[in-house]
N, C-alpha and C positions, 0 to 999 in steps of 0.2 A: 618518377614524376607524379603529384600529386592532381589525380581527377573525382572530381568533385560527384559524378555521378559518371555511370557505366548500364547503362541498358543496350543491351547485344541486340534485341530483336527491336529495337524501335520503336518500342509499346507508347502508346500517347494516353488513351483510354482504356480506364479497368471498372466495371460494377464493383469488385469485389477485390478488396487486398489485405493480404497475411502480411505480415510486417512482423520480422525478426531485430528488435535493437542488439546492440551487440558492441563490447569493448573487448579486445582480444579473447574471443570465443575461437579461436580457429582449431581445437581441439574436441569440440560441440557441436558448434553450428548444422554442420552435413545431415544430422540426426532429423531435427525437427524443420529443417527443411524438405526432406525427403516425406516425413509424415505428411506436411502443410500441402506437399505436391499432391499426395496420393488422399487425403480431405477433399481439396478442392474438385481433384478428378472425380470422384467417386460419386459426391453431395452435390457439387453446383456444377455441373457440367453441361449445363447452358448457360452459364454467364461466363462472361468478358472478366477470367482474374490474371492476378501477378502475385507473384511473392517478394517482397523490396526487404530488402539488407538496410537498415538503419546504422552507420558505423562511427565511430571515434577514431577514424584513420588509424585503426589498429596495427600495432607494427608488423603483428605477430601472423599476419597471411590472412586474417580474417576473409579477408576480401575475395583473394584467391579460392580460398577452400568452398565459399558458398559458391560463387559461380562455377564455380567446376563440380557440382554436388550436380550430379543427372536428376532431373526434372521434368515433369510436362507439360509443365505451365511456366511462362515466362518469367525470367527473374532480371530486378534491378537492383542494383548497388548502389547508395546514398552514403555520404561522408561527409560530418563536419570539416571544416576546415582545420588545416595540422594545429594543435595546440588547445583547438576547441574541445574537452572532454564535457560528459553528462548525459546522462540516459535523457533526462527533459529536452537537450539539444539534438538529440533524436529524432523524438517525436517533434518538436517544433518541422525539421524537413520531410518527419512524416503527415505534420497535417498540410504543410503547404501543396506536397505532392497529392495527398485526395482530392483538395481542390480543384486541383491541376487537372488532376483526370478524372474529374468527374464522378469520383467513386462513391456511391448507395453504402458501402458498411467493409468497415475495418476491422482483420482480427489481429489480436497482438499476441504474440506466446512467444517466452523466454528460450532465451538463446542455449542455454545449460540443462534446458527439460530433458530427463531421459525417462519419462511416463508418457511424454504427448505421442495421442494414439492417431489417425484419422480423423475418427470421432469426436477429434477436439475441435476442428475445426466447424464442424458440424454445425456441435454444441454454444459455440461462442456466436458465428454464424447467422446461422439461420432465424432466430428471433429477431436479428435488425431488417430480416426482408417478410418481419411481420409482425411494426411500426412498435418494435422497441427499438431507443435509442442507445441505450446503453448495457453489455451487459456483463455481468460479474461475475469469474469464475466460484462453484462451491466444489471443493475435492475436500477429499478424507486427508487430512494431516496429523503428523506426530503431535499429541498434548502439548511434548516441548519446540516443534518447530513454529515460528513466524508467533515468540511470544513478545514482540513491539503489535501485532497485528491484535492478539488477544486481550494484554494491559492498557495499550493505549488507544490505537487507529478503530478499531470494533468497535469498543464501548461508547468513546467519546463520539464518532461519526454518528451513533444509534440514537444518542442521548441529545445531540447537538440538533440533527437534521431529522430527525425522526421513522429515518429507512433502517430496515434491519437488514441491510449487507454485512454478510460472514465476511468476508477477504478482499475491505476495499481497500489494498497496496497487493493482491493479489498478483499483480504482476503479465500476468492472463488474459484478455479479456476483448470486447465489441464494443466499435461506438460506429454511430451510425456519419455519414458524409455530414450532415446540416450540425452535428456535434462538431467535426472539426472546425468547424467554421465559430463556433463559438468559444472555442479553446483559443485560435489564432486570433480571436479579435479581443478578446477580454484583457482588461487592464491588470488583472493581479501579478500577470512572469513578475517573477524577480529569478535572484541569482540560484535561491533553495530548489526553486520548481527547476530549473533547468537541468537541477543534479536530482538528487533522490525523492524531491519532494512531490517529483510529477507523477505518480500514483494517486497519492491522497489526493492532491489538486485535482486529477479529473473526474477520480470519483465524486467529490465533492460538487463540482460545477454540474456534475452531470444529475446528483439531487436539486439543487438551487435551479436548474434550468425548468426542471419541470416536465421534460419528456417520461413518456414511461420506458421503467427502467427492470430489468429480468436477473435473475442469477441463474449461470447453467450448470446443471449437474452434469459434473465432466466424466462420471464413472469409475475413473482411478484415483489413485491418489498424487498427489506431486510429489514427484520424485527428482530433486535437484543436488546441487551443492550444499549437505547440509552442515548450518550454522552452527557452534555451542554458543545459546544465549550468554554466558559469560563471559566469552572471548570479544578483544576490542569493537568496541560498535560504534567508535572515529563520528566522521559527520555526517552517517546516515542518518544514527541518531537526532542531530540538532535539525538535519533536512528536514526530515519527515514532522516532525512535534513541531516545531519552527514552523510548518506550513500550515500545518492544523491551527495554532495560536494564531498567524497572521490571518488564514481565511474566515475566523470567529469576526474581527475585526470588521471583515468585507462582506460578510453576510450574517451581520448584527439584528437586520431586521427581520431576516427567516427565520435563524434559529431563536429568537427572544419569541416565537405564536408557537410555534412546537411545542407541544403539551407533553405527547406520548409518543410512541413510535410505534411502525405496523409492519407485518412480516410484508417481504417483497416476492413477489410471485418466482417459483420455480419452475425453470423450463429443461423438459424432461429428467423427470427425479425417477431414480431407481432404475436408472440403467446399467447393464453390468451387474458383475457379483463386487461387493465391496473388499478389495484387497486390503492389507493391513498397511499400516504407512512402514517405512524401513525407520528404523529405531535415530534417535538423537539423544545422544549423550552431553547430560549438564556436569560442571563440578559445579556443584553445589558450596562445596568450602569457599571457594572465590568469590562467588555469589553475595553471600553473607558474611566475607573478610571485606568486599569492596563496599558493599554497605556500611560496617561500619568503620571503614577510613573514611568516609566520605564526612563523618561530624569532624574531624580534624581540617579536613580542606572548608566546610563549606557552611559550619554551624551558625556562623554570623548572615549568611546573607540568607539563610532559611529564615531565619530569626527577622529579616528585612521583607521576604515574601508570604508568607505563610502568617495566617489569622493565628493568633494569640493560643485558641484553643488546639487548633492544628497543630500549632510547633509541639504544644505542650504533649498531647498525645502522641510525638515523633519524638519525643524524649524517653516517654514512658514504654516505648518497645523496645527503644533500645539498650533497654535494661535486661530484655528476654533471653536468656540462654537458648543457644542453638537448637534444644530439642524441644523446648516451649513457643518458637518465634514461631508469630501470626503476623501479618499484617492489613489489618481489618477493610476489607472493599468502599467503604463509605471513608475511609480513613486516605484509602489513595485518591477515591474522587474528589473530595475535599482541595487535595496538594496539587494535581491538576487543575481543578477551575484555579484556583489561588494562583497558582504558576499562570496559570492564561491570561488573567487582569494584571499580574506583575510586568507580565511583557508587551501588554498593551501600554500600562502606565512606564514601561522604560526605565523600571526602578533602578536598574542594575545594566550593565551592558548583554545584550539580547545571546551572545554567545556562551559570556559565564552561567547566566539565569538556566538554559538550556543544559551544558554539563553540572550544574549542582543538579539539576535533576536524576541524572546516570546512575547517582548511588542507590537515590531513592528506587529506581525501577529494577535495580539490582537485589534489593531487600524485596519487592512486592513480587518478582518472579522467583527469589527462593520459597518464598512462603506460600506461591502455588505451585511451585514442584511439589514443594512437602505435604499439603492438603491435596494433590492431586497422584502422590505416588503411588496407590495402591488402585486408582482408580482405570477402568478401561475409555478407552477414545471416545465413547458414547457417552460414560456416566463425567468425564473428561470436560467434555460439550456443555453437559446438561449445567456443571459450575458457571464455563462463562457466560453462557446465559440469566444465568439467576446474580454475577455481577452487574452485566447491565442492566439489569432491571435495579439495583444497587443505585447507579452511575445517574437513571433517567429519577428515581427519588429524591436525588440530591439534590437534581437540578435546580429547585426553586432555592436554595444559595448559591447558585451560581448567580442565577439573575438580582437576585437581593444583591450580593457583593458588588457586581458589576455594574448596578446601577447605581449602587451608595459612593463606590469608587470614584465612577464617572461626575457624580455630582462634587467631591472634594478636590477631584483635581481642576473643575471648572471654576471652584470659588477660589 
């Protein structure tokens, strides 16, 4: 029989809650709950915490296995309703529930972590109980893992709103009580933010809000379920780019004063020795095969998004033999702002617009495998760094475009 929520001890009020989202994690979950127990015992052991299970009515015992996971701090179980799936439908009964009780500052850490250490909790933690409201995991990751966070979410977020958060879809992370409250009242949910798009969205909101915001250095590296950027990437992909393109929309007036962007404070850096990330393997061949099938599927409606000189330069690469391809940094930020006005102006239906992009991001992440193969995790860094500074030059065609757009589709 389906119950909606399950708290054994009766907890009404918590300062402090770890919040594990979770879709059939019940082969995981016991891990990073056991850490989150033995964080909070350790660090905040005068405040009032819980650990709450955020679930998709997992089939698979999720439910069972956290609660039966020994603990010393109290845990609740939360569950959409049967059929309801989405990590964003999570967090929606996660912010209702801090409201509920009260709670001063939320940590959130992934259900699949097998790196969260105590000290994560700490680290995520402890800056909201000293008046940051938001704050953002930094760990040491593989060059090739979380490369949508390095081509697109990084750069664009740095360039758009002008914070330099490393991993905001990081997945990780702090917001403070008076943030959920902002997250549950703001107009922009839609369907995207409910499923993967609610990363970016809170990061996002939680620039545009205006509290001050930290990134914590978590000391290890993340170590999850890792991905081959190549392998299908379905609708996370349109989630996440989709959310980013629509919140450009809804906060037209912030990001259009943003000149530059400024580094965001680090809270406690250089803790720990830094371990190396565990390896992620790309094929490369599929990478640059889906690239270029993708001018058979989708050369006409490139041709309908993309400025005159853009398509033409997306011509001319795709002339480059596999050991000569580049795909030039100003060349992809280009085809994103482009893509972003395309989907504002509705050129095309919002979901095709979205998958012609996939081939494109397919091409631009072989071409920094390949510029970044020989390279180590540090000199790795130091590239996508020197793209966003790339991404924030461009900027002024963005706003040129977007506003020339805007004036054609009004006449």
């Amino acid at each position: 029989m389906f119950q909606q929520e399950i708290n054994p001890e009766g907890i009404k009020k918590a300062e402090l809650i770890v919040c594990i989202p979770s879709y059939n994690e019940a082969d995981s979950i016991s891990f990073p709950t056991q850490q989150a127990s033995k964080g909070l015992k350790k660090y905040f052991p005068d405040r009032d915490s819980v650990i709450i299970n955020c679930d998709n009515n997992s089939p698979d015992g999720t439910k069972d296995v956290f609660l039966n996971t020994p603990t010393d701090v109290p845990k609740i179980y939360i569950s959409t309703p049967p059929g309801v799936k989405g990590k964003g439908n999570n967090f929606l009964n996660l912010f209702k529930k801090t409201i509920e009780m009260g709670a001063e500052a939320v940590v959130v850490v992934d259900a699949d972590l097998k790196s969260i250490t105590p000290e994560w909790i700490k680290h995520l933690g402890e800056p909201l109980f000293n008046d940051f409201t938001y704050v953002a995991p930094l760990y040491v990751r593989h060059k090739y893992d979380g490369t949508i966070t390095n081509n697109i979410a990084y750069p664009l977020s740095r360039a758009l709103y002008g914070r330099r958060v490393r991993q905001p879809i990081g997945g990780d992370f702090g917001f403070s009580g008076s943030l959920a409250k902002v997250y549950l009242e703001s107009d922009t949910w839609n369907d995207e933010i409910a499923n993967f798009g609610i990363d970016i969205w809170m990061t996002t909101l939680a620039f545009t809000h205006g509290g001050p915001i930290c990134q914590a250095f978590m000391g290890r590296p993340k170590i999850h379920r890792p991905k081959d950027p190549a392998a299908s990437l379905g609708p996370m992909f349109r989630q996440v780019v989709g959310t980013i393109f629509r919140l450009m929309q809804s906060f037209e007036s912030y990001w259009m004063k943003v000149k530059y962007s400024k580094p965001t404070a680090i809270y406690g850096f250089g803790l720990g020795e830094t371990e190396s990330p565990p390896k992620v393997d790309v094929n490369t061949e599929r990478l640059f095969s889906q690239f270029h099938e993708g001018f058979n599927r989708y050369m006409k409606i490139w041709r309908d998004l993309l400025c005159p000189d853009v398509y033409n330069k997306l011509l001319e690469i795709r002339e480059l033999k596999e050991r000569l391809f580049a795909f030039p940094t100003d060349l992809w930020a280009r085809i994103l702002y482009d893509m972003a006005i395309a989907y504002r102006d509705k050129i095309h239906d919002p979901d095709l617009m979205l998958d012609s992009l996939i081939p494109l991001y397919y091409g631009r992440t072989f071409s920094f495998v390949k510029k970044t193969k020989r390279m180590s995790t540090k000199q790795a860094e130091e590239a996508i760094e020197e793209d966003c500074m790339v991404f924030e030059m461009t900027k002024p065609y963005l706003i040129a475009r977007w506003n020339q757009s805007k004036k054609e589709q009004s006449e």
